[in-house]
C-alpha positions in Angstrom: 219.1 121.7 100.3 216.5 123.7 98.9 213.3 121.8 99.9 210.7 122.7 101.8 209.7 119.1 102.4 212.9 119.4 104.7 211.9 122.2 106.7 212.2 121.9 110.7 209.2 122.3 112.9 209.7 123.9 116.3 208.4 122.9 119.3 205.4 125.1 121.1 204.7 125.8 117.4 201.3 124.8 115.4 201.5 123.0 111.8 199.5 122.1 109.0 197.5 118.8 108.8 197.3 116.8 106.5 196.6 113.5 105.0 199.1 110.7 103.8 199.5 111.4 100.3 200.2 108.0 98.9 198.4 106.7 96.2 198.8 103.0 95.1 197.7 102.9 91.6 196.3 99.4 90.1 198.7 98.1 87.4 198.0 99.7 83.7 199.0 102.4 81.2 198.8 105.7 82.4 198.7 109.4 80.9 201.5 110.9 82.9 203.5 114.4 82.9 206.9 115.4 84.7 206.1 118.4 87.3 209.7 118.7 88.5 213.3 117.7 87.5 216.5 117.9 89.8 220.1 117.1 88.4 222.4 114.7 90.9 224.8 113.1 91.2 224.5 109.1 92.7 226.5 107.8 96.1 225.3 104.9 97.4 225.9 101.1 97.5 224.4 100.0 94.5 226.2 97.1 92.5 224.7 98.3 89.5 225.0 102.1 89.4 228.6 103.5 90.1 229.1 106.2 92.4 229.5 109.8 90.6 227.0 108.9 88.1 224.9 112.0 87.3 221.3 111.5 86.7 217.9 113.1 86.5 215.2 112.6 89.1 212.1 113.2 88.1 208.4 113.6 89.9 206.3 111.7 87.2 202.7 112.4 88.2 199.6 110.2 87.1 195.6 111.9 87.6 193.9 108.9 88.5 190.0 107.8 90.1 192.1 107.4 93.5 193.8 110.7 93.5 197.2 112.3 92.2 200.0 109.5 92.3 203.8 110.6 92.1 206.1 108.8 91.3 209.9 109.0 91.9 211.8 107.9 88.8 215.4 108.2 87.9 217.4 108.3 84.6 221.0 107.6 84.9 223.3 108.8 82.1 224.6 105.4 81.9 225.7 103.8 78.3 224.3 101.0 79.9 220.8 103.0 80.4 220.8 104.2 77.5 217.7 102.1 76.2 215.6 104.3 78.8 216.8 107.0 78.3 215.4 106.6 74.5 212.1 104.9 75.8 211.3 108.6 77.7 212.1 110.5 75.8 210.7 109.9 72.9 207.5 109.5 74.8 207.3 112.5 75.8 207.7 113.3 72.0 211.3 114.5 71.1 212.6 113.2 68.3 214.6 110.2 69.3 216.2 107.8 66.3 217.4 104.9 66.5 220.8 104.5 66.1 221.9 108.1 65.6 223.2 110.6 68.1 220.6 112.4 70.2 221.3 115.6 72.3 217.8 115.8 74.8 216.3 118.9 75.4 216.4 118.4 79.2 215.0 121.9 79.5 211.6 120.7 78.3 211.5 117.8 80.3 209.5 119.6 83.3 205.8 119.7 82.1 206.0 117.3 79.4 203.5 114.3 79.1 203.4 111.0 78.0 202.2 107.4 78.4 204.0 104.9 80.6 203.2 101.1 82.0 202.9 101.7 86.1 203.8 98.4 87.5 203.5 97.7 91.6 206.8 97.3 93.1 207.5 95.2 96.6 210.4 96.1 98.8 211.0 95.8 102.2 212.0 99.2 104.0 214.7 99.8 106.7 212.5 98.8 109.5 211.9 95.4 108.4 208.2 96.4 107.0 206.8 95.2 103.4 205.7 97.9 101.2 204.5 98.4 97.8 204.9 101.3 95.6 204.4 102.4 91.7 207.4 102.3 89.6 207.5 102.9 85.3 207.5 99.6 84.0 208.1 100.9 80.5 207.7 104.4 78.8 205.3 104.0 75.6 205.7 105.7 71.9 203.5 108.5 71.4 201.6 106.4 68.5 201.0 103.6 70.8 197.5 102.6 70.7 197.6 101.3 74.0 194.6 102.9 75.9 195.5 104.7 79.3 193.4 103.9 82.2 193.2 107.5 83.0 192.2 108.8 79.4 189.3 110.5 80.9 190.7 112.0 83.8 190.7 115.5 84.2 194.4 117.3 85.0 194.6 118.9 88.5 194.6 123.0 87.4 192.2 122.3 84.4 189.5 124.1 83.9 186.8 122.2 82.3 185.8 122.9 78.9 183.2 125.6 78.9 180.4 124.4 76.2 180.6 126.3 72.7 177.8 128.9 72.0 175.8 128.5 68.6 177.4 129.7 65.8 175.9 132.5 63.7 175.3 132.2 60.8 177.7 133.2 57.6 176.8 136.6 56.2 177.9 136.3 52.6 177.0 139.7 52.0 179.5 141.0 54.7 182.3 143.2 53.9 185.5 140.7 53.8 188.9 140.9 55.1 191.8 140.3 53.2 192.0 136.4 54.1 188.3 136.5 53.4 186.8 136.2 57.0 183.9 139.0 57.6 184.6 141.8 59.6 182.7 142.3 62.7 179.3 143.7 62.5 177.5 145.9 65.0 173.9 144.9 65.9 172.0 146.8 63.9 169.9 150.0 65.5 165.8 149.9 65.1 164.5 152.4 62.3 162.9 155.1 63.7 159.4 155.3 62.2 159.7 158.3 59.4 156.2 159.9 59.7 155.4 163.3 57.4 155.9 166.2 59.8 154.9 168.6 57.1 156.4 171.8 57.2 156.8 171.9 61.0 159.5 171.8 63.2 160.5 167.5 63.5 160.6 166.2 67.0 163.4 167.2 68.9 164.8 169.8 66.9 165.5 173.0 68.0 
């Protein structure tokens, strides 16, 4: 299994530390985007998803005033999933119709971005304990008006916009190009003061 969230430590040997990485996000629409896609095949018990099932686990990641929240979601190539499977994807903008044949682009899955209901899930684990997590409620339409709670969140890896220097000012005398922007223009060179020297020899000449 190739990852390195599975990697052995050794005794005698240091390691890295590091916080717990949960975030619990409130309930809301959020701006999300898909940082990582793995294909797989489901075995387990469910009574609803049959065994040998292929599907598409995705790492849906949500920016949000409490930190980076991901979020383990699964898409089941299931006739019966198939309602989801048009909710994602045509949030993340590929051109799903209803009621005709759609072939996904799964290759641009991984980095795309969309808008999608978070909902807080309760469960109880294997140890008896209750626990909440964030699950996709619903995947919105890309021209859902729907305000995200994290509009104004900046994207871990962003740079922030740098602010825009002052235009100059159109030269309508400037020599044009052929789609009728000006060519650059050097900064023009001071005169040099042209003084009568008479006959005799100019400054600097030899």
């Amino acid at each position: 299994m190739n990852n390195q969230n599975n990697e052995f430590l050794n005794w005698g040997e240091g390691f890295t530390a590091q916080e717990d990485e949960f975030v619990l996000l409130d309930e809301g629409v959020y701006n999300f985007t898909v940082t990582k896609m793995e294909k797989k095949v489901y075995s387990g018990n469910s009574t609803r998803i049959p065994n040998g099932c292929p599907y598409a686990e995705l790492n849906v990641q949500v920016q949000s005033q409490k930190g980076t929240a991901n979020i383990r979601e699964r898409l089941y190539l299931l006739k019966s999933m198939q309602w989801k499977l048009t909710q994602f994807f045509a949030s993340i903008g590929q051109p799903v119709v209803t009621g005709q044949v759609f072939n996904p682009n799964w290759n641009a899955v991984v980095g795309a971005s969309g808008k999608a209901e978070i909902t807080q899930h309760n469960y109880t684990n294997q140890n008896g304990d209750n626990r909440t997590n964030n699950q996709v409620g619903r995947y919105l339409k890309p021209d859902d008006s729907t305000p995200a709670v994290n509009t104004n969140i900046q994207v871990q890896g962003q740079q922030p916009q740098q602010p825009q220097m002052p235009q100059q000012p159109f030269n309508n005398n400037a020599p044009q190009e052929a789609d009728g922007m000006p060519f650059p223009q050097s900064p023009q060179q001071p005169q040099q003061p042209q003084g009568n020297f008479g006959n005799g020899p100019r400054p600097g000449a030899f």
